[in-house]
BADRENSE-497072 format. One record per residue (C-alpha): residue in one letter; z, x, y; residue number from 1. Coordinates in Angstrom, 3 decimals. Each point is the difference from the previous one (the first is absolute). Layout:
N
+------+----------+----------+----------+-----+
! code !       zz !       xx !       yy ! pos !
+------+----------+----------+----------+-----+
!    a !        Z !        X !        Y ! NUM !
...
+------+----------+----------+----------+-----+
END
This chain:
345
+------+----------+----------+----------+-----+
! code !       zz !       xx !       yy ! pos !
+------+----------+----------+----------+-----+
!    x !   49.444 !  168.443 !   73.221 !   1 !
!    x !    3.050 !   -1.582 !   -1.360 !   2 !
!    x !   -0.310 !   -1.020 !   -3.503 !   3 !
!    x !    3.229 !   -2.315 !    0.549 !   4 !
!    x !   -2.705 !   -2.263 !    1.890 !   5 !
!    x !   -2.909 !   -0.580 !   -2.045 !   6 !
!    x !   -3.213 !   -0.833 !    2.127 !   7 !
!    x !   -2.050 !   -3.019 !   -1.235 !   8 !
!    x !   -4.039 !   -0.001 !   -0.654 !   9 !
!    x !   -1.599 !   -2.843 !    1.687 !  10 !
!    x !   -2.995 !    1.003 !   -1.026 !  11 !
!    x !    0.757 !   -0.645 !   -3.463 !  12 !
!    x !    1.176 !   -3.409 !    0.503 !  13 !
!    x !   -1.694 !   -3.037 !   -0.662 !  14 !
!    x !   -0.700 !   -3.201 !    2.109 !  15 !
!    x !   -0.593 !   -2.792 !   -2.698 !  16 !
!    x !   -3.392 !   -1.840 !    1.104 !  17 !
!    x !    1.343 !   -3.740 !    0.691 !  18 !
!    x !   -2.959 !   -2.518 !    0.842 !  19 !
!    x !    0.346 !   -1.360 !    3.398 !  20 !
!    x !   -0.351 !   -3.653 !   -1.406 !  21 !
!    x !    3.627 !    0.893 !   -1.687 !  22 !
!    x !    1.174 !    1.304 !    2.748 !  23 !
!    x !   -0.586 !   -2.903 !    2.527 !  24 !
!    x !    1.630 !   -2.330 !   -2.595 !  25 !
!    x !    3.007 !    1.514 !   -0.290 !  26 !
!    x !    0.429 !    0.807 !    3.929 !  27 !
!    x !   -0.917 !   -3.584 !    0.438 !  28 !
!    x !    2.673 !   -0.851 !   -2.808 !  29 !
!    x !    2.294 !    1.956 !    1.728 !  30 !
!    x !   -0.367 !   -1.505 !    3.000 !  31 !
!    x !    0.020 !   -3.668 !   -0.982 !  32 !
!    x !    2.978 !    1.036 !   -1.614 !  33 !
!    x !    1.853 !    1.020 !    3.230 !  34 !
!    x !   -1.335 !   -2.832 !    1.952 !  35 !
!    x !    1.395 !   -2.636 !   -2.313 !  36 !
!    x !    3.915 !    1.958 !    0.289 !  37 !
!    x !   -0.866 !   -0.007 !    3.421 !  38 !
!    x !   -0.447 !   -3.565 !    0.883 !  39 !
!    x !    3.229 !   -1.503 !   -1.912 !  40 !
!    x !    3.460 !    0.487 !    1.780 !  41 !
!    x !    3.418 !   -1.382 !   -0.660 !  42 !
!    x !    1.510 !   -1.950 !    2.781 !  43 !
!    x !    4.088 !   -0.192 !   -0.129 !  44 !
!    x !    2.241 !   -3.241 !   -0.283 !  45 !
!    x !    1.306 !    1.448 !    3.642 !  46 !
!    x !   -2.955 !    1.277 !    1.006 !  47 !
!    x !   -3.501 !   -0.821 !    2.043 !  48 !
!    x !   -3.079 !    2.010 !   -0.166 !  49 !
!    x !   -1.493 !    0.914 !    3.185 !  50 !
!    x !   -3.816 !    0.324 !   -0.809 !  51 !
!    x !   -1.934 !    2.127 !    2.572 !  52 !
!    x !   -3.746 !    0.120 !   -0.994 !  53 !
!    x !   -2.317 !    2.967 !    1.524 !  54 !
!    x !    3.220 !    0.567 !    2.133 !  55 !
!    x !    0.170 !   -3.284 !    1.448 !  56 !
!    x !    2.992 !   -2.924 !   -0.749 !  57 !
!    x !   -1.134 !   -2.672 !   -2.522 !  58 !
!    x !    1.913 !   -2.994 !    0.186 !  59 !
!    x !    1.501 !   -1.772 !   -1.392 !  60 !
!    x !    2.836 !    2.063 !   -1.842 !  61 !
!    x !    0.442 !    0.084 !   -3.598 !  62 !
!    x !    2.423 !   -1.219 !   -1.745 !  63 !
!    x !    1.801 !    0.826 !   -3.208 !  64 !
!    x !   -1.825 !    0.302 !   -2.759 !  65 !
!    x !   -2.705 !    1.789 !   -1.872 !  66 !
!    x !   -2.625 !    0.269 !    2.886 !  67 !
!    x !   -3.259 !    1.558 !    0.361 !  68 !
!    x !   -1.986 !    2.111 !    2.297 !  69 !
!    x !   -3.183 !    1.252 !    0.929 !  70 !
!    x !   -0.312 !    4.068 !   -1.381 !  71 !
!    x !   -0.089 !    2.441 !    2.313 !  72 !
!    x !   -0.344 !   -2.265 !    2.784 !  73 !
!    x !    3.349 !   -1.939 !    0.601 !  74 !
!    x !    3.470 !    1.794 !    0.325 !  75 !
!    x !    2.917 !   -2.016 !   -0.817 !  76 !
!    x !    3.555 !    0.916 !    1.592 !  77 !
!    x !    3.235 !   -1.944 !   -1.270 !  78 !
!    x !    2.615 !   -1.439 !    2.249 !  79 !
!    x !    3.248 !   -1.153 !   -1.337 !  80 !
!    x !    0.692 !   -2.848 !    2.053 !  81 !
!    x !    2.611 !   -1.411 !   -2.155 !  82 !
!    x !    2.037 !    3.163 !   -0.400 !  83 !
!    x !    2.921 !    0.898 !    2.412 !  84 !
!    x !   -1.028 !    3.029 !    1.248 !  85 !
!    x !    3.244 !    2.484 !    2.015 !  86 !
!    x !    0.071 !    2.917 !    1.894 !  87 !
!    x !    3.640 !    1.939 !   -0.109 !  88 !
!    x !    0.875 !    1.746 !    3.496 !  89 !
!    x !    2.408 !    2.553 !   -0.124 !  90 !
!    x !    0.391 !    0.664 !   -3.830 !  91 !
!    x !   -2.145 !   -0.247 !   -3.036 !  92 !
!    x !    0.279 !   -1.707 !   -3.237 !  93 !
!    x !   -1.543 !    2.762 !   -2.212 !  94 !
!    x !    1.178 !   -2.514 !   -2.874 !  95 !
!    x !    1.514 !   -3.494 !    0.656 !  96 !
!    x !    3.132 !   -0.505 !   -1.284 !  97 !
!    x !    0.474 !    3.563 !   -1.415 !  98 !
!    x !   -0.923 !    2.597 !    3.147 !  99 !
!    x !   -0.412 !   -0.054 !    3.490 ! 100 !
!    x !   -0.273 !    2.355 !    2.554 ! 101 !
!    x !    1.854 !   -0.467 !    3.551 ! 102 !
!    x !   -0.454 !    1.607 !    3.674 ! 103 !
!    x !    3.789 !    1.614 !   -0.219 ! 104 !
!    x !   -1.651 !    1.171 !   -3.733 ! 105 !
!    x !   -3.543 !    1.034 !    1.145 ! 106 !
!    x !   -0.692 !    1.256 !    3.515 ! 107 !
!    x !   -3.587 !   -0.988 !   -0.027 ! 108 !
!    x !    0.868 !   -3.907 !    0.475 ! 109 !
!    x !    2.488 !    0.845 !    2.794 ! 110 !
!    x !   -2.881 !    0.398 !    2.418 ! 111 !
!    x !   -0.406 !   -4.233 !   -0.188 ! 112 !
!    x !    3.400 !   -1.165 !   -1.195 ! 113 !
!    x !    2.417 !    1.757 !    3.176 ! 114 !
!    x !   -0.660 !   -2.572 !    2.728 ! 115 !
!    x !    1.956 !    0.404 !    3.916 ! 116 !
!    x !    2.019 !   -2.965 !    0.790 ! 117 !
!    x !    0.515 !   -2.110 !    3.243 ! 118 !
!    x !    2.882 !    1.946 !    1.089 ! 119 !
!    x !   -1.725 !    3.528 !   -0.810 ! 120 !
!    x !    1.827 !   -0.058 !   -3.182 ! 121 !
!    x !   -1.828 !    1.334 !   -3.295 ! 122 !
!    x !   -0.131 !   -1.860 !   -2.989 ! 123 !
!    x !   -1.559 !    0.597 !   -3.254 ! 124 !
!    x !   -2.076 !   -3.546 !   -1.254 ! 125 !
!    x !   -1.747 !   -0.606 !   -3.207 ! 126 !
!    x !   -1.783 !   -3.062 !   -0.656 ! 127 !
!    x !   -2.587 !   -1.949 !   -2.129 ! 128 !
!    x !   -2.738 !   -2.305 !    1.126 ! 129 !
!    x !   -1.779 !   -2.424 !   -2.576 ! 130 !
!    x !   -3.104 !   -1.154 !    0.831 ! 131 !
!    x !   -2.854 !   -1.691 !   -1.767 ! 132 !
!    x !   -3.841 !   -0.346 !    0.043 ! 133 !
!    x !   -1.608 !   -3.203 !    1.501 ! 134 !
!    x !   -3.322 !    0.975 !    0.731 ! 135 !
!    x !   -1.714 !    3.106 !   -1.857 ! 136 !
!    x !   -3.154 !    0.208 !    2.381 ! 137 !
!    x !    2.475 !    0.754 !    3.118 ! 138 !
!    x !    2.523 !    1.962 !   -2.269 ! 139 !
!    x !   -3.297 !    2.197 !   -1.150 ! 140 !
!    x !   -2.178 !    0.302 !    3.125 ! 141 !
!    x !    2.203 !   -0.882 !    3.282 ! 142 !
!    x !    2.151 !    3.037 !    0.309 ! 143 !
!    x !   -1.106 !    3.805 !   -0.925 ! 144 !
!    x !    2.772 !    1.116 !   -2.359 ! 145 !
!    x !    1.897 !   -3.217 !   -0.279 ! 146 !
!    x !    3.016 !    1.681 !   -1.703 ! 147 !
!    x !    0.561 !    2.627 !    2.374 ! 148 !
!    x !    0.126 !   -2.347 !    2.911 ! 149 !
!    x !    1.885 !   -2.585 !   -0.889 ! 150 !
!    x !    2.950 !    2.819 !   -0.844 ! 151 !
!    x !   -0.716 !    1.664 !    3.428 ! 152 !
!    x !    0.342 !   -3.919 !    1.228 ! 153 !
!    x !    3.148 !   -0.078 !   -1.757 ! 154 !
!    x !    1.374 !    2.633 !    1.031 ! 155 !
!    x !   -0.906 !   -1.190 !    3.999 ! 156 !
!    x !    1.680 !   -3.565 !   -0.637 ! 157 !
!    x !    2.977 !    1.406 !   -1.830 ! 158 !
!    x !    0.730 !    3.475 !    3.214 ! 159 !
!    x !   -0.325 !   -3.102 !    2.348 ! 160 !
!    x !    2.125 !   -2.677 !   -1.517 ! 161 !
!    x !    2.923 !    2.424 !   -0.303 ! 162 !
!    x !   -0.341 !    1.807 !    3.219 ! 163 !
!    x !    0.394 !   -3.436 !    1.458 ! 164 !
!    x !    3.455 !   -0.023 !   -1.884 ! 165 !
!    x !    3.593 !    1.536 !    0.251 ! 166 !
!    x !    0.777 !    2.713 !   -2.955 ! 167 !
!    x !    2.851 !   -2.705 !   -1.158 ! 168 !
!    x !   -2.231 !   -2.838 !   -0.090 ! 169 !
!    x !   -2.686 !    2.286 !   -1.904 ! 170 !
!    x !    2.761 !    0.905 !   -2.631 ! 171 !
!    x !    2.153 !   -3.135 !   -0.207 ! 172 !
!    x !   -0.636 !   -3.609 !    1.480 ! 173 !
!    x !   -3.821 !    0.252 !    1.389 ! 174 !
!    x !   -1.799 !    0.799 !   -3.824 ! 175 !
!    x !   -0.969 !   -3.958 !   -0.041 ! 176 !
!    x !   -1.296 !   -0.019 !    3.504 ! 177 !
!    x !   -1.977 !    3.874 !   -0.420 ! 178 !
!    x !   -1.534 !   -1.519 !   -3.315 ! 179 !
!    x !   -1.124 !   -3.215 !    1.334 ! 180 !
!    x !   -1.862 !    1.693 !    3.527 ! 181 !
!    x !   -1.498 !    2.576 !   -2.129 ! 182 !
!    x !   -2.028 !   -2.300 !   -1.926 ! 183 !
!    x !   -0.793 !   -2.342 !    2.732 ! 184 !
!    x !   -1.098 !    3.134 !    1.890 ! 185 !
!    x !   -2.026 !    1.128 !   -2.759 ! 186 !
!    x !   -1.624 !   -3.205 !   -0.730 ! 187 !
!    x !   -1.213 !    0.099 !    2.933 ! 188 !
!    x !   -1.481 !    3.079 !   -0.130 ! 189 !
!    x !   -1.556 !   -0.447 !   -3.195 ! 190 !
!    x !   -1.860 !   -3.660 !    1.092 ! 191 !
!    x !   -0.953 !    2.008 !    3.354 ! 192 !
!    x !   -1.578 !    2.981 !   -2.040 ! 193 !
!    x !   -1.879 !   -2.399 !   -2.393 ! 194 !
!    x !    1.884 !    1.993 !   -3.072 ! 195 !
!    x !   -0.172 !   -3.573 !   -2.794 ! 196 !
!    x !    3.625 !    0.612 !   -0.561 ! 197 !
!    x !    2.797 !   -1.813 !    0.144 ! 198 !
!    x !    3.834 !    0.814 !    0.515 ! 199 !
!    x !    2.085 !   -1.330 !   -2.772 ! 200 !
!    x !    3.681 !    1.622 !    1.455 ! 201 !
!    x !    1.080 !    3.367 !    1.536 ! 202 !
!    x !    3.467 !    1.152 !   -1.845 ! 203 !
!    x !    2.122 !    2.791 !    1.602 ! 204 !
!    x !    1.080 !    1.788 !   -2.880 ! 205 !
!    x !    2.306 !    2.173 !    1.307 ! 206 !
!    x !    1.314 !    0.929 !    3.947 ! 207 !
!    x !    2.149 !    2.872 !    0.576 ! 208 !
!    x !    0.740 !    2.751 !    2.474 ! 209 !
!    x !   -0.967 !    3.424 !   -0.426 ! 210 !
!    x !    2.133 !    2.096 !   -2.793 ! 211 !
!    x !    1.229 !    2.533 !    2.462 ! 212 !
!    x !    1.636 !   -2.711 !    2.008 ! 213 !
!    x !    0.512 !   -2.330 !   -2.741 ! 214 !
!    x !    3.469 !    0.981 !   -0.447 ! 215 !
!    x !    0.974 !   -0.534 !    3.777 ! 216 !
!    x !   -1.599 !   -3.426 !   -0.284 ! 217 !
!    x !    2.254 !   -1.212 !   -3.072 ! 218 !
!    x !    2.906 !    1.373 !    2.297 ! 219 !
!    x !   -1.118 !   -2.938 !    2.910 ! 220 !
!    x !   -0.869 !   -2.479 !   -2.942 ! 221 !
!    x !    3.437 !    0.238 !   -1.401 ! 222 !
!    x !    1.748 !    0.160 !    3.593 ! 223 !
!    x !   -2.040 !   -3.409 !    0.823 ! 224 !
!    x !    0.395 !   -1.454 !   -3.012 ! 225 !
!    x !    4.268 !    0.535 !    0.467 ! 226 !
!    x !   -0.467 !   -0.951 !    3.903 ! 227 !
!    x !   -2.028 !   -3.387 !   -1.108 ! 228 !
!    x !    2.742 !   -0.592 !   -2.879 ! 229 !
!    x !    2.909 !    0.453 !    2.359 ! 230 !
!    x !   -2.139 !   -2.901 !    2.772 ! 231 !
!    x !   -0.365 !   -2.255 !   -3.082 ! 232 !
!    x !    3.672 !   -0.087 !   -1.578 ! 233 !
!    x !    1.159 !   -0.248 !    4.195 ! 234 !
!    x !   -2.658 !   -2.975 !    0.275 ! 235 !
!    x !    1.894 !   -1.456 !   -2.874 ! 236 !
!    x !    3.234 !    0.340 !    0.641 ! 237 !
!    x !   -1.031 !   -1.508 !    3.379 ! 238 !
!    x !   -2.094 !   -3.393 !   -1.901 ! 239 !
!    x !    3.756 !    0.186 !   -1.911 ! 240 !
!    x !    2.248 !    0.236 !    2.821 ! 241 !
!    x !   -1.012 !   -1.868 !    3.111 ! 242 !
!    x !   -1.579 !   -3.135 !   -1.751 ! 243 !
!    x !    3.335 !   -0.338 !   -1.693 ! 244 !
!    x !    2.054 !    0.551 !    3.591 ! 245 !
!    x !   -2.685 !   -2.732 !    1.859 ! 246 !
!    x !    0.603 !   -2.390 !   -2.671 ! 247 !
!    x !    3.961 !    0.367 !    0.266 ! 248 !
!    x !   -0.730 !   -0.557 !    3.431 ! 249 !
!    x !   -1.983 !   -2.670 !    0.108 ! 250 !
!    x !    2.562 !   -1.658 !   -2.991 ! 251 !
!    x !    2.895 !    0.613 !    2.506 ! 252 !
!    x !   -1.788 !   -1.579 !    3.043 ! 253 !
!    x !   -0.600 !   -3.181 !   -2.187 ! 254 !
!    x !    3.376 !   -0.409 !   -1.131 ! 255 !
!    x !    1.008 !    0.386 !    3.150 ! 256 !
!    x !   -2.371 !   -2.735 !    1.160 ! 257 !
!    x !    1.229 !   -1.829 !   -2.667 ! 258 !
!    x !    3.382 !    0.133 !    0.205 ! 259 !
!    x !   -0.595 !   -0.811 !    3.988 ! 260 !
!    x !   -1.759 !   -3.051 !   -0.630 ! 261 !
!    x !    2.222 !   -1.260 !   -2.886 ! 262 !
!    x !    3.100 !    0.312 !    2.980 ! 263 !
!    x !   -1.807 !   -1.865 !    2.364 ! 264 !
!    x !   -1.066 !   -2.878 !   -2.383 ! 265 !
!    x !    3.954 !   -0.119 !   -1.440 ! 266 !
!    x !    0.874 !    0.049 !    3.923 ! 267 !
!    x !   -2.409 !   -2.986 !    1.049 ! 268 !
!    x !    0.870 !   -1.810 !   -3.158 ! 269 !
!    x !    4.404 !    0.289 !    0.787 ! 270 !
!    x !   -1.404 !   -1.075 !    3.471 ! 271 !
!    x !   -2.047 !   -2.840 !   -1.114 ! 272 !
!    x !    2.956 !   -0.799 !   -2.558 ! 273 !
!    x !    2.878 !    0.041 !    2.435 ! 274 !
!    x !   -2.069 !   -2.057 !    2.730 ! 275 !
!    x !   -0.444 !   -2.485 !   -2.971 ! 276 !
!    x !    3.612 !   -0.587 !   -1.007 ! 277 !
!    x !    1.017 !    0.075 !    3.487 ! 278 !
!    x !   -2.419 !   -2.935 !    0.358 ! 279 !
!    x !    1.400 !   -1.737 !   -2.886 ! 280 !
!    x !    3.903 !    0.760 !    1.242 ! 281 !
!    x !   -0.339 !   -2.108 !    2.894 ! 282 !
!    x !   -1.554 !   -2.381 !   -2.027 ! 283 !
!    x !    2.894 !   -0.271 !   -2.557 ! 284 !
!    x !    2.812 !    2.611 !    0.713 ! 285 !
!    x !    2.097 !   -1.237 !   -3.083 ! 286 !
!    x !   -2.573 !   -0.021 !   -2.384 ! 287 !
!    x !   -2.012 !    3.304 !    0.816 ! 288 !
!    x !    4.070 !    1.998 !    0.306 ! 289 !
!    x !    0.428 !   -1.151 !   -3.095 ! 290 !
!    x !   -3.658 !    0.880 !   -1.302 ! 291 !
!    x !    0.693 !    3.465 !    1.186 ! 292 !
!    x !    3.314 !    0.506 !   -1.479 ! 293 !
!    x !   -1.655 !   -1.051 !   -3.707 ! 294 !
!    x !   -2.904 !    2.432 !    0.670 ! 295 !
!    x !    2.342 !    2.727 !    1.010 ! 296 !
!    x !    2.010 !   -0.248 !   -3.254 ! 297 !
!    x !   -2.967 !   -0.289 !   -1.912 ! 298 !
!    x !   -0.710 !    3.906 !    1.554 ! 299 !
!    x !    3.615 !    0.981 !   -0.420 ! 300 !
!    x !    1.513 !   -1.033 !   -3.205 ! 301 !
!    x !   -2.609 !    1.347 !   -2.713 ! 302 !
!    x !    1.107 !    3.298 !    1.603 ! 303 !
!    x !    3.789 !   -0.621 !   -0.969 ! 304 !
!    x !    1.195 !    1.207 !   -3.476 ! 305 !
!    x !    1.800 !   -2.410 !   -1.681 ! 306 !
!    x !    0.361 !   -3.531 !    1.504 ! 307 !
!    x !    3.119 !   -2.585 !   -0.032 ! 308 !
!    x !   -0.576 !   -3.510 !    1.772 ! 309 !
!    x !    3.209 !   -1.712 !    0.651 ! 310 !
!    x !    0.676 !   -3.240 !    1.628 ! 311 !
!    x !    1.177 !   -0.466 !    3.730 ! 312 !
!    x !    4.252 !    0.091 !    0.259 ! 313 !
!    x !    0.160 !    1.685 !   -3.411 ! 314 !
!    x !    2.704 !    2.330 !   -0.379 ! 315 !
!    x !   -0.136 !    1.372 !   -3.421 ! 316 !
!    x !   -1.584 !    0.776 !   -2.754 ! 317 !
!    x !    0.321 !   -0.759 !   -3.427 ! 318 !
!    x !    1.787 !    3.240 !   -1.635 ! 319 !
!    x !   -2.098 !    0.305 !   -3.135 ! 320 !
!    x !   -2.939 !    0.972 !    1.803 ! 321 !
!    x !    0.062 !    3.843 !    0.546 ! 322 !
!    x !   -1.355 !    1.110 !    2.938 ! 323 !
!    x !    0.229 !    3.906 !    1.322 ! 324 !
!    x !    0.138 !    0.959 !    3.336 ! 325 !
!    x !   -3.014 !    0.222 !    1.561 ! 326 !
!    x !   -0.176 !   -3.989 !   -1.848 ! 327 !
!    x !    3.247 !   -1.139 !    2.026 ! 328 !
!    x !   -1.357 !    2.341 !    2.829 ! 329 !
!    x !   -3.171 !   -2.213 !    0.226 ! 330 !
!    x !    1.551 !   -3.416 !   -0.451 ! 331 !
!    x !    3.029 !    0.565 !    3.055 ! 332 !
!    x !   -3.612 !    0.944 !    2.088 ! 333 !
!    x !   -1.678 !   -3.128 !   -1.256 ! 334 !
!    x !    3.052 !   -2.259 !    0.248 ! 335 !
!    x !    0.460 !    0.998 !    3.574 ! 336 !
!    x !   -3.440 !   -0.094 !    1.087 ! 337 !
!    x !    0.029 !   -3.600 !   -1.356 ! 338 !
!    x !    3.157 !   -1.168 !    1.727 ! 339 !
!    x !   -1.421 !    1.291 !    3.332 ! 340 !
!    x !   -3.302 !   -1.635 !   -0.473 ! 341 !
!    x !    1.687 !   -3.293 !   -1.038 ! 342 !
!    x !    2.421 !    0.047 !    2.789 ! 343 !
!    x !   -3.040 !    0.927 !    2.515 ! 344 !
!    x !   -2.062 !   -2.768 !   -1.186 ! 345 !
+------+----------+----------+----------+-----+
END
């Protein structure tokens, strides 16, 4: 025998002699003592207690608060039903705001995050779906494993929603219209299956295409990008260029109009004129000549320079008065159209 390893004598032990009268006071201590833990619980400010007694649901729920139960006969589970409750497809926040753990990072979330496309593209899709409790007895006892179908329904809505979409709408323009039929889809679902949830908003985190194309992708991005860039600045030199030429148009047509109109008015107004003072010539031939002659000066002399008035048979003028030629030029005109008129009339 080892002597490392003493061996112990029970036979030279001794079993202290206890009354039984002791003995079934403190067992009955003991258990009066776990009963009474037993039958308090603490209920959460976002939090109901779901009370099942022998195994069966006791209504009503309880609220929050200090609450109490019966011992070893009620079980009480607590549902947050004021909590946003999340589950993360495609990565993992291992700690929010400092660590998280993607499917291009971690191969195990690939499996539910790389989705086919409409046009038998792949894309790579992680998302987050809010949710919250409305009714604990259907959240508890409706569904088998509540958690694990709901993200097996997710993953369903989400694989359908973008196979019913191009890879470009997926990536770019379609993330509104993928997040909004997602949670109508799953909504749905969840009222169908009886789960006591509700679906607060479905948020696409991130879309891309696979790395090992991803590079050939940004190539068609950027050539897109340039080929819509190029069909916006020719859209706008287009708004710039024919507006302008219409409205040059359209300004040259109404002058024209204009400038027609104005030539027929001055034309039927000569006409109207002319008929008028022929009426009133054979009325009074003197008068109206005479009429005409004063109007016609009136037009012609403020157009002269300088003007000299002189009376009828004078033949000189007085030499003190300096006049140049263009003065003396103007006077022989005016002398001799007034010595013709005279004579005429």
């Amino acid at each position: 025998m080892d002597d490392r390893f003493p061996v112990l004598d029970v036979s030279r032990l001794k079993i202290p002699n206890i009354p039984w009268r002791t003995a079934a006071a403190g067992l009955g201590a003991v258990v009066v003592l776990v009963a009474a833990l037993g039958s308090v619980y603490q209920v959460g400010a976002e939090e109901v207690g779901v009370v099942l007694r022998f195994g069966k649901y006791n209504p009503p729920d309880r609220q929050p608060g200090l609450r109490f139960k019966l011992p070893f006969i009620d079980a009480v589970t607590l549902v947050p039903v004021q909590r946003q409750l999340k589950q993360e497809f495609g990565f993992r926040t291992v700690q929010a705001g400092v660590r998280t753990e993607f499917a291009t990072q971690e191969r195990r979330f690939a499996d539910e995050a790389v989705m086919l496309t409409g046009d038998l593209n792949v894309a790579v899709v992680e998302w987050i779906v809010q949710y919250r409790v409305v009714d604990p007895y259907q959240y508890l006892f409706k569904v088998r494993s509540l958690e694990e179908t709901f993200r097996a329904m997710n993953e369903a809505v989400m694989r359908e929603t973008v196979g019913d979409r191009t890879v470009t709408e997926v990536v770019t323009v379609g993330r509104q219209d993928i997040e909004t039929a997602a949670e109508v889809r799953l909504q749905a679902l969840a009222d169908q299956y009886q789960m006591g949830i509700t679906i607060d908003q479905v948020v696409l985190q991130d879309v891309n295409p696979p790395d090992p194309v991803r590079p050939s992708w940004d190539d068609v991005s950027q050539a897109q990008q340039q080929a819509q860039r190029q069909i916006n600045e020719a859209e706008a030199e287009y708004n710039a260029v024919i507006p302008r030429a219409r409205g040059e148009a359209q300004q040259a047509i109404l002058q024209a109009e204009g400038y027609a109109l104005d030539r027929v008015n001055r034309a039927e107004g000569e006409a109207s004129r002319f008929a008028m003072i022929e009426a009133a010539y054979r009325l009074a031939p003197e008068v109206t000549r005479r009429r005409m002659y004063l109007e016609t000066m009136q037009q012609i002399l403020p157009q002269v320079g300088r003007k000299v008035f002189v009376a009828q048979g004078t033949t000189g003028i007085l030499p003190l008065l300096s006049l140049d030629s263009g003065a003396r030029a103007a006077t022989a005109a005016l002398t001799d159209t007034t010595q013709r008129t005279g004579g005429g009339q």
